[in-house]
C-alpha positions in Angstrom: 0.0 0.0 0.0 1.6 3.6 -1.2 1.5 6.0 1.8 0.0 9.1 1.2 2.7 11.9 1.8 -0.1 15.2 2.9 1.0 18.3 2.3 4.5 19.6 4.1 5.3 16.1 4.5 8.7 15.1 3.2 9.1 12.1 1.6 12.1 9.9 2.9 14.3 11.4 0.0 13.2 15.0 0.4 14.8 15.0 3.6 17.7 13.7 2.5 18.1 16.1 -0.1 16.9 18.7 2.8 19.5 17.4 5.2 22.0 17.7 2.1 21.3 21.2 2.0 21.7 22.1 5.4 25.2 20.4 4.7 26.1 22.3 2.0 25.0 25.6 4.0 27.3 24.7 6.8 30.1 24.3 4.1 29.8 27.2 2.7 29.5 28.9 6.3 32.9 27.7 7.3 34.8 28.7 4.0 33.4 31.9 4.8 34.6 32.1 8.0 37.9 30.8 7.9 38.9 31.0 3.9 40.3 28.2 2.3 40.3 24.9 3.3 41.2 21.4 2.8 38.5 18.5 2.8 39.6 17.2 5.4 39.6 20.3 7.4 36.2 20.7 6.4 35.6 17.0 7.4 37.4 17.7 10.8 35.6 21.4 11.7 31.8 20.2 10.6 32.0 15.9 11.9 30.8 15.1 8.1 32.7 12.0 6.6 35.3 13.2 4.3 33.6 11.1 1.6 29.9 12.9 1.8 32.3 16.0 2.0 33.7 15.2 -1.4 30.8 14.6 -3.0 28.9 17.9 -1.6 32.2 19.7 -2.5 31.6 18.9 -5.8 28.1 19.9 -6.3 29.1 22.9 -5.0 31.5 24.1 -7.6 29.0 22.4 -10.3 27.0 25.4 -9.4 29.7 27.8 -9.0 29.3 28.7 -5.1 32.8 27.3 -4.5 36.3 26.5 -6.5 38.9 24.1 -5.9 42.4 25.8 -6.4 46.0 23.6 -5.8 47.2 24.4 -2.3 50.7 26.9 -2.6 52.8 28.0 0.2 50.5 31.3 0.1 46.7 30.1 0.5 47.5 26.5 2.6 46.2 27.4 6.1 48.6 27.2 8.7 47.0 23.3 10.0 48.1 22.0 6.5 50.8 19.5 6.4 52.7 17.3 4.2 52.6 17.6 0.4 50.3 20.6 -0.8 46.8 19.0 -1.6 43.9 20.6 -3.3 41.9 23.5 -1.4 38.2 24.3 -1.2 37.3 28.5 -1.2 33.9 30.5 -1.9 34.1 31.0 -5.4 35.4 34.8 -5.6 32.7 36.4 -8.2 29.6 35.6 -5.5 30.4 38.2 -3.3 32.3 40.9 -1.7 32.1 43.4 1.7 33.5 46.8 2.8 34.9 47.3 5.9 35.7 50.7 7.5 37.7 51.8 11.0 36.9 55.4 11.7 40.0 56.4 13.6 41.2 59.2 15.8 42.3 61.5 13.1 42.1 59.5 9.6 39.9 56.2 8.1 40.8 53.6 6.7 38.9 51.0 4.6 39.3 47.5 3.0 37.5 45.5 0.2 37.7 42.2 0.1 36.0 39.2 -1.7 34.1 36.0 -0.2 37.3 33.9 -0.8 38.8 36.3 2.0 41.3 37.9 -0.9 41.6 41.4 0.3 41.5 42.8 -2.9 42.4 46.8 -1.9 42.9 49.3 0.9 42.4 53.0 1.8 43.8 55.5 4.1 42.5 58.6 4.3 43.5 61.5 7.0 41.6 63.5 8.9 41.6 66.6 11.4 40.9 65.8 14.8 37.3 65.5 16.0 36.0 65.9 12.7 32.3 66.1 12.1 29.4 63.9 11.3 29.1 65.1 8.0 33.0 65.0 7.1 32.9 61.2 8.6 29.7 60.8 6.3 31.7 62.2 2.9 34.5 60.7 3.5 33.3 57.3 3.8 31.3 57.3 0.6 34.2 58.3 -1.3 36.3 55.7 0.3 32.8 53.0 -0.8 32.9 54.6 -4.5 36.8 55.1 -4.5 37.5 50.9 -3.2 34.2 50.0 -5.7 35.9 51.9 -8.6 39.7 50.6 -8.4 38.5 46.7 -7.9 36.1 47.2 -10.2 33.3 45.6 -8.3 29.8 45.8 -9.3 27.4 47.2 -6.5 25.5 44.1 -7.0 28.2 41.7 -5.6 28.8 43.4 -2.4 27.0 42.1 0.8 27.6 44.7 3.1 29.6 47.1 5.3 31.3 46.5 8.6 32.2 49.9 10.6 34.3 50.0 13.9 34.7 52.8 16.2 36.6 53.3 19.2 33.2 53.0 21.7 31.4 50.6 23.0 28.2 49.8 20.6 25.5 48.2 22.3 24.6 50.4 25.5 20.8 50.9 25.5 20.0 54.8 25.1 19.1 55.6 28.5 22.1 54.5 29.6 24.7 57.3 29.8 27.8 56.9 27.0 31.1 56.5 27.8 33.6 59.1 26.5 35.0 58.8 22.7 36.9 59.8 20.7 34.6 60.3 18.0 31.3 60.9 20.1 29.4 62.4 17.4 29.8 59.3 15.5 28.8 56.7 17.9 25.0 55.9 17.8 23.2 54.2 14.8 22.7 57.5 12.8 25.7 57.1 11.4 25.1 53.6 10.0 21.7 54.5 8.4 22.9 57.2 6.7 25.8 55.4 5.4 23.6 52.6 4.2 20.7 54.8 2.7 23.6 56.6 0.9 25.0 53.6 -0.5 22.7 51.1 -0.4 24.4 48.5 1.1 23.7 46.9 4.7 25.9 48.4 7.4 26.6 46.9 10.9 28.4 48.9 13.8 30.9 47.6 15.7 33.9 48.2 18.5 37.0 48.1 16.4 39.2 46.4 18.8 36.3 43.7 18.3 36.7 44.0 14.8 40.5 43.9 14.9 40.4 40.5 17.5 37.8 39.1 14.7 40.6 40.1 12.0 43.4 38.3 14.2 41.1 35.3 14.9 40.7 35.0 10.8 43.8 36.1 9.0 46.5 36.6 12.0 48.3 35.6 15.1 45.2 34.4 16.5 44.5 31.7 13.7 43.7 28.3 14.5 43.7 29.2 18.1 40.2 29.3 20.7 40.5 31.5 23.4 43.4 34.7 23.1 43.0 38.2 24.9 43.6 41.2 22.2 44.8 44.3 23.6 44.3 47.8 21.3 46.6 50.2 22.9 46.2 53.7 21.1 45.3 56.8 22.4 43.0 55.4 24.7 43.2 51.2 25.7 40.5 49.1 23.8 40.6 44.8 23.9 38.5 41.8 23.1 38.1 38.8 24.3 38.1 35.6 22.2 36.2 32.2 23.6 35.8 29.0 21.6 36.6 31.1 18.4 33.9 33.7 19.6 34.5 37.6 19.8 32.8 38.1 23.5 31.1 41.5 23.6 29.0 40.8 27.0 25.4 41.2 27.8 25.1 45.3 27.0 28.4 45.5 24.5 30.8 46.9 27.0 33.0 43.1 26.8 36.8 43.9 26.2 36.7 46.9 28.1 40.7 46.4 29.6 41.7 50.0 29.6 39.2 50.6 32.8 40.9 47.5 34.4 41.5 49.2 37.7 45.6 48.3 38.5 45.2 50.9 41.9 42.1 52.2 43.5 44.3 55.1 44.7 45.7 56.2 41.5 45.5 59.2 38.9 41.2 60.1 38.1 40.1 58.5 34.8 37.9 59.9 32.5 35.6 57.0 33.4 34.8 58.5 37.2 37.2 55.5 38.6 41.1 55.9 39.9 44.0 53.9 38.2 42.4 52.7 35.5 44.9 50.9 32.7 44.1 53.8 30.7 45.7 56.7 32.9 48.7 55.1 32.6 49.0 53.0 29.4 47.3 54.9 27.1 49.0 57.3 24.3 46.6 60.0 25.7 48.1 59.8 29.7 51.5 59.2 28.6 51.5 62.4 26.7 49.6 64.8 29.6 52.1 62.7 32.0 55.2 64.5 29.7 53.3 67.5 29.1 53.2 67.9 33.0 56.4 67.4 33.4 58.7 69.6 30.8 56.2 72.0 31.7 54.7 72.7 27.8 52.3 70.7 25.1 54.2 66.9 23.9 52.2 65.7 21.7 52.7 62.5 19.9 54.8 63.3 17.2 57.9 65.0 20.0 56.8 62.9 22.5 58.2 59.8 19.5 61.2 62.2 18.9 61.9 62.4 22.2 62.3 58.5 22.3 64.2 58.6 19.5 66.4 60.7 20.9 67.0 59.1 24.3 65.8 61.6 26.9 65.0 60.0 30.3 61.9 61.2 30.9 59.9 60.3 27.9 61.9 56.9 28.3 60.6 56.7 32.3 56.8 57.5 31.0 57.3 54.5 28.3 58.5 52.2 30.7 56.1 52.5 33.4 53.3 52.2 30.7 54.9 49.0 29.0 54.9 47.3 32.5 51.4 48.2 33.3 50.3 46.7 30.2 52.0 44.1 31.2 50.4 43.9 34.7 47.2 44.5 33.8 47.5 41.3 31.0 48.5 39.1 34.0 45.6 40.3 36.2 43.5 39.0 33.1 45.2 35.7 32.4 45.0 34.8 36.2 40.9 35.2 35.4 40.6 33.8 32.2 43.9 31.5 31.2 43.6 32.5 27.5 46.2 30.3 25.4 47.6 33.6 23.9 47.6 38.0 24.6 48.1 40.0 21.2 49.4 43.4 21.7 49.1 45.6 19.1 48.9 49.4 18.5 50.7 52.6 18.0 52.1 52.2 22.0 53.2 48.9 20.7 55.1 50.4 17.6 56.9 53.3 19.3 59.5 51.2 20.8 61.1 47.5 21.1 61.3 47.7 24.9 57.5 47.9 25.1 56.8 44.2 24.5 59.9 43.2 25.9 59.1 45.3 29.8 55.6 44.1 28.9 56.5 40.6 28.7 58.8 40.6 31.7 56.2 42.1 33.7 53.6 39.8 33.4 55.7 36.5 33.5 56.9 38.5 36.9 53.0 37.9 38.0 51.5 35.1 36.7 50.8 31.6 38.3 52.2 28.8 36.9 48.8 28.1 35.6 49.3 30.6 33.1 53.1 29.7 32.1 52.1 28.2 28.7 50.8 31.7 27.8 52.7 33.2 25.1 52.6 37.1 24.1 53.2 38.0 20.9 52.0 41.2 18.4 49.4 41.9 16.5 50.0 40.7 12.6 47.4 43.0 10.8 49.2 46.4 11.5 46.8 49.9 11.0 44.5 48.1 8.7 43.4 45.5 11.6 40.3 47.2 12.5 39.0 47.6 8.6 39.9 43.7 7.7 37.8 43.2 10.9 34.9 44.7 9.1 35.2 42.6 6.1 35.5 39.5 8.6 32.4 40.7 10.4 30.2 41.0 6.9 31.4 37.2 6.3 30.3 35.9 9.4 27.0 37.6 9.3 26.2 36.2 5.5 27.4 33.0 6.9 
């Protein structure tokens, strides 16, 4: 007797063919994600037998949504082994995203394709605390400018990630925090980008977007839990569990430049004493020299300074270098991460800022935390920006 299948039923081989897709989704999810891939990285990251991964693999470049390119030294992911193999990517020409860092004084942005090429980048500078409407022009000359020069169709391009120095998330009632940019923080800014262009746009922290960028394409790769640390002209972080950029219930996650080192220390902008960021930060190590030879150092003498060996500017660096370095420790002794990245302009202004850094916190850690290692950021200035591509990905995927 033929059962009668009633309507929304699924007959034994449409939910195979159901469950097949659902495969193929999560395929295509993880090459998004993470870029090229073996099969039997695929195999590995979803539990799918490597031989059903085969076959979907190929009925997904039958209809174009992936390719299969010889592994090189240059696109093998860093788990590959042995003799180069045959890689799995998104098929380039089915997608692409923006992403943009609005920065203290100048923006950058990146385009990049679905295959996680980063196909160009943009720096553009700006005066300090520029407007609304500058921020507004500037970035959709930087869409049309990166659109133009990789010759991308509007079509193709999936959306537009956007970091700020802020936290995003706080509900409205709730007072915000101090930024840098504070006419830029709320969603205004992201509709008006989007009706202008016509793309979706998504607002994010960039040290999130950076930590994202690191988790993808840097030091972070292949790795589950790491601490980031964004030390600029104020402190920003992230923290990464199980592969996942933690932001916290109300989007203030990360927050390590208020990590209070001594409740009896110098008043942060924050209403607290001895935050991280009164003494780390390119902000309170300038007003600390500024204070002290009696006139305005800003960054620029403050580096020549260092350059030229004067004691006092080398005093300021050092004391900040070793409470980054403290204030890491505090958090591995919370969180035992397998990995801190440090990365930022304090970072760059001198070698003996990872190396007091590093000596500092192995000087305070338990033995717990001993496998931890510290190393820099990979991404340099452009961090933030590949972060907003990574967060378009993740979103489509």
């Amino acid at each position: 007797m033929k059962r009668n299948l009633g309507a929304g039923t699924l007959s034994p081989n449409g939910i195979n063919l159901l469950f097949g897709d659902q495969r193929k989704l999560r395929i295509l999810a993880l090459l998004r994600q993470r870029g090229p891939m073996t099969r039997a990285e695929i195999s590995r990251a979803t539990g799918i037998a490597k031989s059903s991964i085969s076959l979907m693999v190929e009925q997904l470049a039958t209809d174009r949504s992936v390719q299969i390119l010889r592994a090189t030294s240059d696109n093998r992911s860093g788990s590959v082994k042995g003799r180069p193999g045959e890689l799995v990517e998104i098929d380039p020409s089915s997608g692409a995203a923006i992403g943009i860092e609005l920065g203290k004084n100048r923006m950058r942005g990146v385009i990049g394709d679905l295959s996680h090429e980063i196909l160009s980048e943009i720096e553009v500078p700006l005066v300090s605390n520029y407007s609304f409407d500058l921020a507004l022009k500037t970035a959709q000359e930087m869409v049309s400018h990166l659109l133009s020069v990789t010759r991308i169709t509007p079509s193709r391009i999936i959306g537009i990630g956007v970091g700020v120095a802020a936290v995003i998330y706080l509900p409205l009632e709730m007072e915000k925090q101090e930024s840098e940019i504070e006419d830029i923080l709320d969603q205004r800014f992201v509709n008006a980008l989007s009706e202008i262009t016509g793309f979706s746009t998504t607002l994010e922290n960039s040290s999130n977007l950076a930590a994202y960028a690191e988790l993808l394409w840097g030091n972070g790769f292949g790795l589950r839990d790491f601490l980031y640390f964004k030390a600029d002209h104020f402190i920003g972080g992230a923290l990464v569990v199980s592969q996942e950029v933690i932001t916290g219930s109300l989007g203030g996650g990360g927050e390590f430049g208020h990590l209070i080192l001594d409740p009896q220390g110098p008043v942060c902008r924050c209403g607290q004493r001895g935050c991280l960021d009164t003494y780390a930060s390119l902000h309170a190590m300038t007003s600390t020299a500024s204070l002290t030879f009696g006139h305005e150092v800003d960054l620029p003498l403050f580096k020549h300074l260092i350059d030229n060996g004067d004691s006092v500017a080398i005093r300021i660096l050092h004391d900040a270098a070793e409470k980054l370095g403290q204030a890491a420790a505090v958090l591995c002794r919370v969180l035992n991460p397998e990995q801190i990245i440090f990365s930022g302009e304090l970072i760059d202004l001198h070698p003996d800022v990872m190396i007091l850094a590093t000596k500092k916190f192995k000087s305070q850690i338990l033995p717990t935390n001993s496998h931890v290692k510290i190393v820099r950021g990979s991404l340099g200035d452009q961090a933030s920006a590949l972060g907003g591509v990574a967060l378009i990905l993740g979103q489509n995927s």
